[in-house]
NURO-989372 format. One record per residue (C-alpha): residue in three letters; x, y, z. Coordinates in pm, whole numbers, plus 32768, in hexadecimal, padded with zeros to 4 digits. Each point is the difference from the previous one (the first is absolute). Example, Ala and Ser with C-alpha at 12.3 -4.5 7.8 and 13.67 -1.06 7.14 Angstrom:
# residues 2
ala84CE7E3E830C/ser808981587FBE/
//
This chain:
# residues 211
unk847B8A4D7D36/unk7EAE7F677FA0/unk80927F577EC9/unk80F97F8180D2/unk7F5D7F59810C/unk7ED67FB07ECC/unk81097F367F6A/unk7FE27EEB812B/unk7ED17FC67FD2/unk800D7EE47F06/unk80D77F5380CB/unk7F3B800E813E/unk7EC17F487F4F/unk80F47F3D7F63/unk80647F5F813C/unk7E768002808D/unk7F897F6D7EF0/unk81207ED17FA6/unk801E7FE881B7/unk7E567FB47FE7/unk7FEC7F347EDC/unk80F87F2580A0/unk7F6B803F814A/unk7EC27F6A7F67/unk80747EDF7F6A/unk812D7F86811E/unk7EAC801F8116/unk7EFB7F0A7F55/unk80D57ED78035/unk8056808E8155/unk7E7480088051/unk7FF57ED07F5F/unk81077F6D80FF/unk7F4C80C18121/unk7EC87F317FC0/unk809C7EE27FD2/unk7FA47EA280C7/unk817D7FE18004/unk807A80808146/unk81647FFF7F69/unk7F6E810E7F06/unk7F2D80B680EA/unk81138028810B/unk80EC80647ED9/unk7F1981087FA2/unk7FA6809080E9/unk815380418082/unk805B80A57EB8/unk7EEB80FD801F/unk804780188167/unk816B80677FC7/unk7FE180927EA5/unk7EFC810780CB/unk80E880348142/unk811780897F27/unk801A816B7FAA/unk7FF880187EA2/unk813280D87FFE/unk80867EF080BF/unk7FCC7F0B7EBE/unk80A780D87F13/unk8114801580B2/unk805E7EA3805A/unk7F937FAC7E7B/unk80E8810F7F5E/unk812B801B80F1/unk7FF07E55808C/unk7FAE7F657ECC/unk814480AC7F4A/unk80B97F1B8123/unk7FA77EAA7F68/unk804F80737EA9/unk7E8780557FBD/unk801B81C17F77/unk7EE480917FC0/unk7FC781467F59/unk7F3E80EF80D9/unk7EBD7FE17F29/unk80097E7C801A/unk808C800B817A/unk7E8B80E4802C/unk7F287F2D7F59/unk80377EC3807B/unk800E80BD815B/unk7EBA807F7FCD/unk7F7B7ECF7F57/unk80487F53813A/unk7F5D80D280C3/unk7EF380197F0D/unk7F937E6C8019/unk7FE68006817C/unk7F0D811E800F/unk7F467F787EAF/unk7FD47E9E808F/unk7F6580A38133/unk7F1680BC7F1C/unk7FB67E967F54/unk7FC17F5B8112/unk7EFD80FB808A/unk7F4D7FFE7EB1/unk7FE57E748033/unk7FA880078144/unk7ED580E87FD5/unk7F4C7F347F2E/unk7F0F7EFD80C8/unk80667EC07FFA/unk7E977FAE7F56/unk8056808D7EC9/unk81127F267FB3/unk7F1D7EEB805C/unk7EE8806E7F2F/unk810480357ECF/unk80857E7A8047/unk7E907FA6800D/unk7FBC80737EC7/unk811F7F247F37/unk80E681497FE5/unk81657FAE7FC6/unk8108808A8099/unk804181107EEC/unk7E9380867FC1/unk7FF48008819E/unk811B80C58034/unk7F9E80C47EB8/unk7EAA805B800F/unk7F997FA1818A/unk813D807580AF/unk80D880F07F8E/unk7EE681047F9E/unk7F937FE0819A/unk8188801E807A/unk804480FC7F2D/unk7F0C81108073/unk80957FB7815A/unk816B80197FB3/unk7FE4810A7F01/unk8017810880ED/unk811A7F8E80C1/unk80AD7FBD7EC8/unk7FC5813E7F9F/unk804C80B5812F/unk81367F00801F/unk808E806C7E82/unk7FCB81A28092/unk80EB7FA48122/unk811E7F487F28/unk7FF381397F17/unk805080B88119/unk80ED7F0B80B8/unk80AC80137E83/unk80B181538074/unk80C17EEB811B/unk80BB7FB07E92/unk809481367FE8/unk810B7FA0813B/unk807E7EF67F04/unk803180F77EF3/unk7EC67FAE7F15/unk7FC181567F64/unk7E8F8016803C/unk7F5381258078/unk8074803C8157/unk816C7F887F78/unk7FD181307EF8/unk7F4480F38122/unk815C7FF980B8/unk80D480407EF3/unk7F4681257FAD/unk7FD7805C815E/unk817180077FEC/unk804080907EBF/unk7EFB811A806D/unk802C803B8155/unk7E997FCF8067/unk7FC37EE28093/unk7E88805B8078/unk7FAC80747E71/unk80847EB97F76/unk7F6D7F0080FC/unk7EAE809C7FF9/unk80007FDE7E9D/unk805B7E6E8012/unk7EF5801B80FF/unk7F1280747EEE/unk804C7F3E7F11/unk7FC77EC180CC/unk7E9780958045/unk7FD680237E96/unk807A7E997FA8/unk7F2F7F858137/unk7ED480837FEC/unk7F727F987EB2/unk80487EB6806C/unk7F3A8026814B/unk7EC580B57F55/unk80047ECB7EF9/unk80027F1C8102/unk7EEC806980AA/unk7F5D801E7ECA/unk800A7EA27F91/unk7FA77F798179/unk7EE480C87FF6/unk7F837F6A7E9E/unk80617E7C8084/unk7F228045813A/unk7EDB80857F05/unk80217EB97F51/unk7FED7F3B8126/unk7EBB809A8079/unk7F497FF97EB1/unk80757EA67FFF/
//
């Protein structure tokens, strides 16, 4: 049973990781929009987020895999999660972004102009490091959450660990056996990841005293 639902598990970071990644990258030109001097941009979004956010996430997958087949657009289950997920995943991120910005004084990006910094070495050296201690945890707590919301691919048929948990609940007869074993293995996959998190925000906020 454990080498059954075990065997999931590649998929289920699979789908984390590629949904984040793209999460990542689709929410810094939606931040970017958000503080935009465009109210075109800003209005379109923040209705994005707005809706992206209001939408159950089970809610995505579905009208991705089973609507999208109706305009000649089929997906396999794998892509049909991803691009749910990644969806989902740029909303929530370009929230996170746009705290990180927000918390920085608006001094310091004077002070950085003041001093002849370009745009580049600002963002580099002046802004990011700031944001980033911010947003880190809610990344971090964010990237926990999809791994769990992950299982929500199993009602698609993507055979990640809860998709594998009920096949050998059903090829074992014990449901409560299998399931807490997918439950433990999420733990397993989850925790490391919170414990290094922590880790690293603690050593950022040492920096940022000494400094």
């Amino acid at each position: 049973m454990l080498e059954m639902i075990a065997s999931g598990i590649w998929l289920t970071i699979l789908v984390t990781g590629l949904s984040l990644l793209f999460g990542a990258v689709l929410g810094l030109p939606l931040v970017a929009a958000r503080r935009s001097r465009h109210p075109v941009l800003r209005a379109a979004s923040t209705t994005y987020v707005n809706v992206v956010r209001s939408v159950p996430p089970i809610t995505w997958l579905f009208l991705i895999y089973f609507g999208l087949p109706q305009y000649a657009l089929k997906l396999s289950t794998f892509e049909a999660a991803v691009l749910g997920f990644s969806i989902i995943s740029s909303a929530y991120l370009a929230e996170a972004y746009r705290a990180g910005l927000l918390s920085i004084p608006v001094g310091q990006w004077e002070a950085a102009t003041a001093l002849g910094m370009g745009f580049v070495d600002r963002t580099r050296h002046i802004i990011t490091p700031q944001a980033f201690r911010v947003f880190l945890p809610v990344i971090a707590a964010f990237t926990i959450g999809l791994l769990k919301d992950s299982a929500l691919a199993s009602t698609i048929g993507v055979h990640e660990i809860t998709y594998q948990a009920n096949l050998a609940a059903k090829t074992s007869h014990n449901g409560l056996l299998a399931f807490s074993i997918a439950g433990l293995v999420y733990i397993a996959i989850s925790l490391p990841l919170a414990l290094a998190t922590r880790r690293v925000d603690r050593s950022l906020r040492a920096r940022i005293e000494v400094a």
